[in-house]
C-alpha positions in Angstrom: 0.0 0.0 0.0 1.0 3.8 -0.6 -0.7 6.6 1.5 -0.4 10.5 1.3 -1.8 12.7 4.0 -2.0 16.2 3.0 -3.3 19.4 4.7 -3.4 23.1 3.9 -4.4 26.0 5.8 -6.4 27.4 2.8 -7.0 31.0 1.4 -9.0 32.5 4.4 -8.7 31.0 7.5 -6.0 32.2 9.8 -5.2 29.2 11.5 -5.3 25.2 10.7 -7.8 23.8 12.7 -7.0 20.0 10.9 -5.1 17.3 11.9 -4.5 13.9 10.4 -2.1 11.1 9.8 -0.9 7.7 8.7 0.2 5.7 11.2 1.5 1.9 12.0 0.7 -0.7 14.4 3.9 -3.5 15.4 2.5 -5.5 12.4 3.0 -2.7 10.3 -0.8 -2.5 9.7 -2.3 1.0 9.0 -4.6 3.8 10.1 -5.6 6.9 8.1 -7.4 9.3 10.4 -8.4 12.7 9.3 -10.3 15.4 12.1 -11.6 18.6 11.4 -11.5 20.7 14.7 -14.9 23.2 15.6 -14.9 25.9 18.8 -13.9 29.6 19.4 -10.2 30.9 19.5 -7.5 27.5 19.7 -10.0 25.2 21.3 -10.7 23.3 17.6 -7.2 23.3 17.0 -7.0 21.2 20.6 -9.6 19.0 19.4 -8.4 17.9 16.0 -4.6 17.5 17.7 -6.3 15.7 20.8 -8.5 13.1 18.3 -5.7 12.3 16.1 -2.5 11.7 18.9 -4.3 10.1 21.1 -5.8 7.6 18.4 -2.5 7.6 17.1 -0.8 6.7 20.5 -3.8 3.9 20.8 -2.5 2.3 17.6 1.1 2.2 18.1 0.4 0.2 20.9 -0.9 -2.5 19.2 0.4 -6.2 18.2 -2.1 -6.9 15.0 -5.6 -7.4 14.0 -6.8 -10.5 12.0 -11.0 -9.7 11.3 -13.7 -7.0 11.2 -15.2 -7.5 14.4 -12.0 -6.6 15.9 -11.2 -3.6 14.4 -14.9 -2.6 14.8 -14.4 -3.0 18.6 -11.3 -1.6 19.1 -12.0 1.8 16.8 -15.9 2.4 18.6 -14.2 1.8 22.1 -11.2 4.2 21.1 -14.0 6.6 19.8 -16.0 6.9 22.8 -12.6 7.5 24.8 -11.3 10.1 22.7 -14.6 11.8 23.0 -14.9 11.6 26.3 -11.7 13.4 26.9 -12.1 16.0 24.3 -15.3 16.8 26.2 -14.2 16.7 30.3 -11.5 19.0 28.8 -13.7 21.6 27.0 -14.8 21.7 30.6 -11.8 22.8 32.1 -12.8 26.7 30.6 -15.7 29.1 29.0 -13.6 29.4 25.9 -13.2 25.4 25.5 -17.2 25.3 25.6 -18.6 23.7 23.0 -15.3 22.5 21.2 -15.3 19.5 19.3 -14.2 17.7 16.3 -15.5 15.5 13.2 -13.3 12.3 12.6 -13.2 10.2 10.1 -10.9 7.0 10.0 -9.7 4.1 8.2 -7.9 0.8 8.8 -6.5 -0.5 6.0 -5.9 -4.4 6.2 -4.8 -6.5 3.1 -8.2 -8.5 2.8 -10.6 -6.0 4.7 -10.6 -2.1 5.6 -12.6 -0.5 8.3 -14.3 3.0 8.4 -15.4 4.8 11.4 -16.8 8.7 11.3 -18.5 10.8 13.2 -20.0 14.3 12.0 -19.0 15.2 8.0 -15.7 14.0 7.4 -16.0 11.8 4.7 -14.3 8.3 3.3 -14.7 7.4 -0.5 -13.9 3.7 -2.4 -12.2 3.7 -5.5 -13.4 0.0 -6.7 -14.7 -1.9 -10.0 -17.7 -0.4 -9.1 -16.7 3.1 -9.6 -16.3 5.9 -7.4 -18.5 6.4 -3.9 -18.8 7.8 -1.1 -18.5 5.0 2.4 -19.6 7.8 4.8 -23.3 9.5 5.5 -22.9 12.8 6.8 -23.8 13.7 9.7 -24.9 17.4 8.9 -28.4 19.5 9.1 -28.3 19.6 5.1 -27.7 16.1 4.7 -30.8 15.2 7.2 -32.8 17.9 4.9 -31.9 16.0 1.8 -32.4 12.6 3.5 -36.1 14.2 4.6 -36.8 15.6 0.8 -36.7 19.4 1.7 -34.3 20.4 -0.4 -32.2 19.1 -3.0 -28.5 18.1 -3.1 -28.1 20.7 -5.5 -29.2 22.9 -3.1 -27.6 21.1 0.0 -24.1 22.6 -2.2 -25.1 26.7 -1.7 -27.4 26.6 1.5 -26.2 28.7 4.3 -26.1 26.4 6.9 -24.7 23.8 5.1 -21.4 23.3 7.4 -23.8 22.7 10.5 -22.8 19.4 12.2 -25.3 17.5 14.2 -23.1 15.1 15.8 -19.3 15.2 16.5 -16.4 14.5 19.2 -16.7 16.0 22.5 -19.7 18.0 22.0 -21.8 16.0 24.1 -21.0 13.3 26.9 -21.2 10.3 24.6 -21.2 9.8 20.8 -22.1 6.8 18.5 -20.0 6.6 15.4 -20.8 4.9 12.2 -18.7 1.8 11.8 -18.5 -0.8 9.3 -15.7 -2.9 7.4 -16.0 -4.0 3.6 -13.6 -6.1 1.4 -11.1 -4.4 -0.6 -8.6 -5.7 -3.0 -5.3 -4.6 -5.2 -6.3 -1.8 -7.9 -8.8 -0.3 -5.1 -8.1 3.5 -3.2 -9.2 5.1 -0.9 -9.8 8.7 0.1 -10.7 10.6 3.5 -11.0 14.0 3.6 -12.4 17.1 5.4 -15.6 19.6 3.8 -12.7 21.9 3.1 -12.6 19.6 -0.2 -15.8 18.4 -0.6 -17.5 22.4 -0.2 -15.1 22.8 -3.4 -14.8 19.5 -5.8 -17.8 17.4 -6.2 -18.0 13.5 -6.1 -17.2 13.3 -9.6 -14.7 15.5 -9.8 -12.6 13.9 -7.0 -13.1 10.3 -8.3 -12.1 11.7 -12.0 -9.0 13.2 -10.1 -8.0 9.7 -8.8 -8.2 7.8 -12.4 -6.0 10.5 -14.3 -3.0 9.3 -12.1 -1.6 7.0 -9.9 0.6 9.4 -8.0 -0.9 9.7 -4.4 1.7 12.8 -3.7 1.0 14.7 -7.0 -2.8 13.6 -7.7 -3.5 14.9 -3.2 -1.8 17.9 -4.0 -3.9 18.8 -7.2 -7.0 18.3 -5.2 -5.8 20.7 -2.4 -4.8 23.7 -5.3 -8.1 22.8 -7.3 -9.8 23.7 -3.3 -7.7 26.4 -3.0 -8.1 28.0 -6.9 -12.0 28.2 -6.0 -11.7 30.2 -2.9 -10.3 27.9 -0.3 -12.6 29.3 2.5 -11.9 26.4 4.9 -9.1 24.2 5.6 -8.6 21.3 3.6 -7.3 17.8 4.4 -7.0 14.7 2.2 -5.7 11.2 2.6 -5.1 8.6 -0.2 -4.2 5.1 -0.2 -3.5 3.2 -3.0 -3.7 -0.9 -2.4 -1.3 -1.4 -5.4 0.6 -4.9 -6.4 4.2 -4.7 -5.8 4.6 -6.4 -9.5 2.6 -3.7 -10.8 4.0 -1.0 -9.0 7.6 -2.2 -10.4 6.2 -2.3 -13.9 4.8 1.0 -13.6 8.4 2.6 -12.6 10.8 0.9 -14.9 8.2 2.1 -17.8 
């Protein structure tokens, strides 16, 4: 496997209130994670950091996984953890109030990957069925959309369309959305935070991935693409390629 994390500050926004990473278990087994900090002054900068080290620091610590339910487990009981501290800490001041973070993670084994989120961070497939999306927002427009009220054309320009209705350490406890799915050689995956998704649609991200199979160079186009149209938010993206060492050769020596 190749990965790429990626994340830039953007064209408005004074500070970077993402964090992210790739990182390894003992069995060299690895986890994407991608957070997207909320709350006045520093206190969603603390978030993201506090979702992604301490998840990070989780992993590390761990010999191997060999199924689903396992990795299902482990990642919902880390959630809840995570969230719990981001939330006793948002308690320690008035200006912490209210912080929080979206999340959005994936373990990528060689026959299986699992994907947990909470709020709308999403996770995409790159399969022989095409391009999709693995994650359901959980946002006020995507509840509107679900219900009928609007449109996703409209869901793209509505004014309250970065209004999250669930995330880390908002509220005392949080369910995530888990699940695990097959995955084979040839298939990629891609996390990112609304920073890209506000800017590129669906198709336009999934038409990024086919025109190369450069993680670094096809991540970075994405993030200048965001950037060219504004670049109002931060924007984070993660890539992993589940490529064939064979193929891989062939593809450098060409």
């Amino acid at each position: 496997m190749e990965a790429q994390f990626l994340t830039d500050r953007g064209q408005v926004r004074e500070c970077n209130e993402d964090s992210g990473g790739l990182f390894y278990n003992q069995s060299n087994q690895l986890l994407a994670i991608i957070a997207d900090g909320m709350g006045g002054h520093s206190a969603g900068d603390i978030a993201s950091e506090m979702a992604v080290s301490l998840l990070q620091k989780k992993w590390e610590q761990l010999e191997q996984f060999h199924a689903p339910e396992q990795t299902e487990k482990w990642l919902s009981d880390v959630l809840s953890v995570i969230n719990t501290s981001i939330y006793n800490y948002s308690l320690q001041k008035e200006s912490y109030k209210g912080m929080g973070t979206t999340v959005v993670v994936a373990i990528a084994m060689n026959e299986f990957i699992t994907i947990g989120h909470v709020g709308d961070s999403r996770c995409y497939i790159q399969n022989e069925a095409g391009f999709r999306q693995m994650t359901e927002d959980h946002s006020l427009v995507n509840e509107l959309v679900r219900s009928g009220e609007i449109s996703e054309e409209e869901a793209l320009v509505h004014p309250r369309k970065n209004i999250v209705l669930k995330a880390l350490g908002t509220a005392p406890e949080v369910t995530p959305d888990i699940k695990s799915m097959t995955w084979e050689v040839g298939n990629k995956l891609l996390l990112c935070s609304d920073g890209l998704t506000d800017k590129l649609t669906n198709d336009e991200i999934g038409a990024e991935l086919n025109i190369s199979s450069q993680v670094d160079s096809t991540a970075k186009k994405m993030v200048q693409m965001a950037n060219h149209r504004g670049g109002e938010d931060n924007i984070s993206v993660i890539i992993v390629d589940y490529y064939s060492d064979v193929a891989k050769e062939g593809d450098e020596s060409c």
